[in-house]
C-alpha positions as CSV (number, residue, x, y, z in Angstrom):
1,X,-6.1,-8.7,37.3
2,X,-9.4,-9.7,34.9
3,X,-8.5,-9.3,31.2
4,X,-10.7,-7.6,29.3
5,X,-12.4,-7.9,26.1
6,X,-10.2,-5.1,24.6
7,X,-7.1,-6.9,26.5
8,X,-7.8,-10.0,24.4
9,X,-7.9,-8.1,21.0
10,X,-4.9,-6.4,22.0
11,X,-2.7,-9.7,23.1
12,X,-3.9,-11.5,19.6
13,X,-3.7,-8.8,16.9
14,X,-1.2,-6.5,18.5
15,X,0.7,-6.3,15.0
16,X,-2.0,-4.5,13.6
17,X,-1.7,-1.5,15.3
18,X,-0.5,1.5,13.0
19,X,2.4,3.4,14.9
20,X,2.1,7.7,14.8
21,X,-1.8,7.1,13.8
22,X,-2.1,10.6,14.7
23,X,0.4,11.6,11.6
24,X,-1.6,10.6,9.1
25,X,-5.0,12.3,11.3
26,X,-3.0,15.4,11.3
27,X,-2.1,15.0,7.3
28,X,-5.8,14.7,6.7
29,X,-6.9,17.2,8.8
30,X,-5.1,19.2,6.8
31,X,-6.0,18.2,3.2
32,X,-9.3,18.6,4.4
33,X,-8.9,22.4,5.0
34,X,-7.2,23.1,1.7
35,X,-10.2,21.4,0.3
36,X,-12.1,24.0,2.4
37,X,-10.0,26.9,1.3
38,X,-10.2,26.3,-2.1
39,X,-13.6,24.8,-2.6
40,X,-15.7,23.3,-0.1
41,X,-18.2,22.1,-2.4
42,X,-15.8,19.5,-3.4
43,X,-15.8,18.0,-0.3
44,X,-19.8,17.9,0.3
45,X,-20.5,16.5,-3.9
46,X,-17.4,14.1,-3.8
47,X,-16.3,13.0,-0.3
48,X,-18.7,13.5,1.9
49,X,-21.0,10.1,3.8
50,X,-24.0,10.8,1.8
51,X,-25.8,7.6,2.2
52,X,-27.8,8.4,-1.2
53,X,-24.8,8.8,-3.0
54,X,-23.5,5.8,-1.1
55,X,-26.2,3.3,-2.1
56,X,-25.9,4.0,-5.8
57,X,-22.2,2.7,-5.2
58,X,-20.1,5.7,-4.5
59,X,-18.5,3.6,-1.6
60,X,-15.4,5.3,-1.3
61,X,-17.4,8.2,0.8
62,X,-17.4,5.5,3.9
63,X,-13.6,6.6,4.1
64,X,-13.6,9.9,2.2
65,X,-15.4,12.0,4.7
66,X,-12.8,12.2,7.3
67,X,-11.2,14.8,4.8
68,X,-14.4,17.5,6.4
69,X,-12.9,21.0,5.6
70,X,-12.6,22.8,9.1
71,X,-11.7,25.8,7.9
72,X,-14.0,27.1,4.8
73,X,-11.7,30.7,4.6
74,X,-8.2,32.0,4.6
75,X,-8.4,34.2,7.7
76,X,-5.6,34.8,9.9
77,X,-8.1,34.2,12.6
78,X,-9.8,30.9,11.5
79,X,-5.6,29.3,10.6
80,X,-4.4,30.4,13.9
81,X,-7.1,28.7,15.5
82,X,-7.0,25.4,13.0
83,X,-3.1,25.4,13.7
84,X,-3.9,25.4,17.7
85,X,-6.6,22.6,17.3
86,X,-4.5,20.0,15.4
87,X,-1.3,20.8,17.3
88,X,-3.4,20.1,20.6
89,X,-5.2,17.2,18.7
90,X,-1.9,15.8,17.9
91,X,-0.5,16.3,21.5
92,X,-3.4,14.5,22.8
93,X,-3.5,11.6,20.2
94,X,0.3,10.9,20.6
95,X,0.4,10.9,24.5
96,X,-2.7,8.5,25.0
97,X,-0.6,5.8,22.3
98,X,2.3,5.6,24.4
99,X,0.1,5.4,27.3
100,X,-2.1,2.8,25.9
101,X,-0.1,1.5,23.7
102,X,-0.4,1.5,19.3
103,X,-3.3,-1.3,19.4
104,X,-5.3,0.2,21.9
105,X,-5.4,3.7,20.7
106,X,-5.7,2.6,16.7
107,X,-8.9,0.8,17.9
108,X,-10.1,3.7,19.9
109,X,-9.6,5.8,16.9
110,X,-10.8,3.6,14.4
111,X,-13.9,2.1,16.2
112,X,-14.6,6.4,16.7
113,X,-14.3,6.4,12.4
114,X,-17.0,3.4,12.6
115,X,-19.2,4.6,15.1
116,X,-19.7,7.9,13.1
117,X,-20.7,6.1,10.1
118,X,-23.3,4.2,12.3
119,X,-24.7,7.3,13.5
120,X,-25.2,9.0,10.4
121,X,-26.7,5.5,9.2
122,X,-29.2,5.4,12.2
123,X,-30.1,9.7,10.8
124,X,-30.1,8.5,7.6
125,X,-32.4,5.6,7.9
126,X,-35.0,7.4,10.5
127,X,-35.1,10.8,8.7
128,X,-33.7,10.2,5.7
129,X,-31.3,13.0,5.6
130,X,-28.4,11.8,3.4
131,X,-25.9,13.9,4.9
132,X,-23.0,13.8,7.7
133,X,-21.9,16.8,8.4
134,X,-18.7,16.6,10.4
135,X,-15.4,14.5,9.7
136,X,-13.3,14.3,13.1
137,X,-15.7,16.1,15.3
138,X,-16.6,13.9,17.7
139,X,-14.2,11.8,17.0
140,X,-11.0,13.9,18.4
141,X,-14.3,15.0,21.1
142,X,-13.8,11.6,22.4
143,X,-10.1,11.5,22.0
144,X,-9.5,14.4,23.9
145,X,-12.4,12.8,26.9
146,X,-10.1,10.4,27.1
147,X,-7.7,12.5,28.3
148,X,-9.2,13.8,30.3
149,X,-10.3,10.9,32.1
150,X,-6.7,9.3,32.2
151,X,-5.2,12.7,32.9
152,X,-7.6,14.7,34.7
153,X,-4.7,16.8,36.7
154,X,-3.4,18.0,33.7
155,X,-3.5,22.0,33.1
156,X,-3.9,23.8,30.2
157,X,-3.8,27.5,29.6
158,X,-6.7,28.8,28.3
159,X,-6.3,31.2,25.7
160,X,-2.6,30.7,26.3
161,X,-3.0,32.7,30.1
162,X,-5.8,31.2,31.9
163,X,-4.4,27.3,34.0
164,X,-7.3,25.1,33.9
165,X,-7.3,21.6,34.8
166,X,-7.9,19.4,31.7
167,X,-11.1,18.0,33.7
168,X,-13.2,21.0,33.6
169,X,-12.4,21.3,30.3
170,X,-13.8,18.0,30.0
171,X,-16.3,18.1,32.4
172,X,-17.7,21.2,30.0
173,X,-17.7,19.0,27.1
174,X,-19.4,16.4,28.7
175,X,-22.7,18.8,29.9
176,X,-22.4,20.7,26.4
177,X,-22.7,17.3,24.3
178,X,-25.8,16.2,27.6
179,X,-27.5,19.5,26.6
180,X,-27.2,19.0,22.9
181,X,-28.6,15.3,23.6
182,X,-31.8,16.4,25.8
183,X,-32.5,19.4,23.6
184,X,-32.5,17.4,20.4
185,X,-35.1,14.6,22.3
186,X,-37.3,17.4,23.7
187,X,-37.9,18.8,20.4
188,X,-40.0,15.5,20.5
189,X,-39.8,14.8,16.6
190,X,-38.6,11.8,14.5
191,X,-35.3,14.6,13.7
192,X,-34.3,15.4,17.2
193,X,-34.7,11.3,18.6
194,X,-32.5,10.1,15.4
195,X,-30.2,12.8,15.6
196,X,-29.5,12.1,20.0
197,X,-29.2,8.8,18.9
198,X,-26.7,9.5,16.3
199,X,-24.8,11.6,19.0
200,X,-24.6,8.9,21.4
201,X,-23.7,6.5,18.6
202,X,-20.9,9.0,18.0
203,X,-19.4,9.2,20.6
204,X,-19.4,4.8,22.0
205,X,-15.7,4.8,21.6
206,X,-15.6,6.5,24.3
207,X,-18.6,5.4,26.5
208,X,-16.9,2.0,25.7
209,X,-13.5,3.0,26.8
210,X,-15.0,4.6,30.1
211,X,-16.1,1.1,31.1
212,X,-13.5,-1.1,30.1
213,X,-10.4,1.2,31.2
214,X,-10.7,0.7,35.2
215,X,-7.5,-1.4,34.9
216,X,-5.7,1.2,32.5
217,X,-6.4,4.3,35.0
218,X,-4.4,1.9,37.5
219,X,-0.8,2.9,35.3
220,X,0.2,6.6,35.8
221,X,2.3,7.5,31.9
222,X,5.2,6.5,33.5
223,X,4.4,3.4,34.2
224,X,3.0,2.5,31.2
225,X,5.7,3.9,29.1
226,X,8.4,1.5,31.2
227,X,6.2,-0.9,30.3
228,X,6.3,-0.5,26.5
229,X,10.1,0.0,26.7
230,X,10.5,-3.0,28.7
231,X,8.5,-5.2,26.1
232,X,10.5,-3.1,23.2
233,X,14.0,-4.4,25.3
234,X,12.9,-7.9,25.4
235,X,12.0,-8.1,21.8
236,X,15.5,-6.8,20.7
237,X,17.7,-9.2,23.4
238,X,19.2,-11.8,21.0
239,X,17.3,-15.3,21.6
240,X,18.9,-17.2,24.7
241,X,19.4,-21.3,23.3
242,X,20.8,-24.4,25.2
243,X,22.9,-26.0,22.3
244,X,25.7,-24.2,19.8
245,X,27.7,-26.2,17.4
246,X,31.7,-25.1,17.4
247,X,31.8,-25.3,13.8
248,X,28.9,-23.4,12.4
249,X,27.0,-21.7,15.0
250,X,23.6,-23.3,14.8
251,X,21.9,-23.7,17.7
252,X,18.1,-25.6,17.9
253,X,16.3,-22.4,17.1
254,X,17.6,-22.1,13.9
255,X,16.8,-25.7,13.3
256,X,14.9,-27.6,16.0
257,X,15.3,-31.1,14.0
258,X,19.2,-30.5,14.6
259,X,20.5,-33.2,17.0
260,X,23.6,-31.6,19.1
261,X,26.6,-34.2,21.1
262,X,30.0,-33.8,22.8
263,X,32.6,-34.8,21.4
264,X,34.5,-37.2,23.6
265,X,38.1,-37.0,21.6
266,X,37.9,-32.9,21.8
267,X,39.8,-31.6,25.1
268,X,37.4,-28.8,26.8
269,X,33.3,-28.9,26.4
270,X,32.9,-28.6,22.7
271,X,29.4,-29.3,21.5
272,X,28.5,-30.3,17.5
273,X,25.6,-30.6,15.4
274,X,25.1,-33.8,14.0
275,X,26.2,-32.6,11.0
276,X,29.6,-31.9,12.0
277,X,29.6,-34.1,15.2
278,X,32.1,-36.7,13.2
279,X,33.3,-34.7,10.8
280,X,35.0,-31.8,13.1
281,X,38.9,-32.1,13.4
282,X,39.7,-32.4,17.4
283,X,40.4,-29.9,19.5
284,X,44.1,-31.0,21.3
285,X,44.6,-28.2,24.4
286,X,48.9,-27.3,23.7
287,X,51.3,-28.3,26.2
């Protein structure tokens, strides 16, 4: 099976992968909405990717706008449905990295982070308007695409009552975010091509992951999570060696410059390291 270019990121930079990712999306999703409840302008003078704001060197807003309030009142209605969101958000997130693996689905996430902040670039530079207005939005759109792609079969219940399979939910998606696409373009103005754009750039992480995850579909979740014990198993067996010394239990992985003999005078296959190889008092088998 062809590696591919995500494959090859994965095999050299595994370690960089950040376990429970969707932990700390969860934690900011919800800093975000106490932001909201208690003062959303915070969020849009402060934190938000305002590229004006940005170029007279308020960096910190390339990171700081994931914290978008979703909730901008303290409703029963508008918690219940914020709770629902992040718990399925969370579900989602959480499922695809032990199907994928930590790597994979940090990259996925992440690359959705950069990709944003290209879009609202692209709308920024074309139109000039300085603001972003979303944090995770397409972001967890893409995440939960990807779910449906790898587990289309899936059902949820719809309002907690109606079974749908999870790929009309994302087949819905899919034509919703087309419609907002072709409507934006026919508005045939500078503002409606940068803003498609910006959508499309939006959402690569996923346009990306569609083309490069023929070989992942091949693994049901099973499979892939036997996989990831499996490598987890082989990490944790204790290192197999070829040479031990009787005396003090080095073999050549803990030193490779180590030089290892049998002793001749010892009754029974004792091995030494040269440091104890003549120094050792034989071992006489009783009568």
């Amino acid at each position: 099976m062809k590696e591919n270019f995500i494959d090859r990121l994965e095999r050299k930079y595994r370690r960089f992968g950040i376990p429970d990712l969707m932990r700390y999306v969860v934690a900011i999703e919800l800093i975000g909405a106490i932001i909201g409840v208690l003062s959303p302008a915070i969020y849009y003078n402060f934190l938000s990717l305002n590229f004006n704001a940005i170029l007279h060197g308020q960096v910190w807003r390339l990171v700081t706008f994931i914290f978008y309030p979703e909730i901008q009142g303290f409703s029963v209605v508008d918690i219940l449905i914020f709770g629902i969101m992040i718990y399925l958000y969370y579900s989602i997130g959480m499922t695809l990295e032990r199907m994928w693996g930590t790597f994979r689905f940090t990259l996925y996430y992440i690359s959705g982070v950069v990709f944003s902040i290209i879009g609202a670039l692209v709308l920024y530079i074309f139109t000039g308007l300085p603001v972003w207005p979303a944090g995770f939005e397409y972001i967890n759109m893409s995440l939960f695409l990807a779910f449906a792609t790898l587990f289309p079969n899936e059902v949820f219940l719809l309002y907690g009552i109606i079974p749908v399979k999870v790929k009309w939910l994302g087949i819905i998606d899919i034509v919703l975010l087309l419609v907002s696409v072709v409507m934006q373009i026919m508005s045939f103005t500078v503002l409606g091509f940068a803003g498609a754009l910006a959508i499309i750039i939006s959402m690569l992480n996923f346009i990306i992951f569609f083309v490069t995850s023929k070989n992942t579909k091949r693994f049901s979740r099973s499979e892939r999570k036997r996989k990831t014990e499996f490598r987890r198993n082989v990490n944790n067996i204790t290192p197999m060696y070829r040479h031990r010394c009787a005396i003090c239990g080095r073999t050549e992985r803990d030193n490779p410059e180590l030089e290892f003999r049998y002793c001749s005078k010892c009754e029974g296959n004792y091995e030494y390291c040269s440091d104890h190889i003549y120094t050792h008092e034989h071992v006489k088998n009783s009568q």
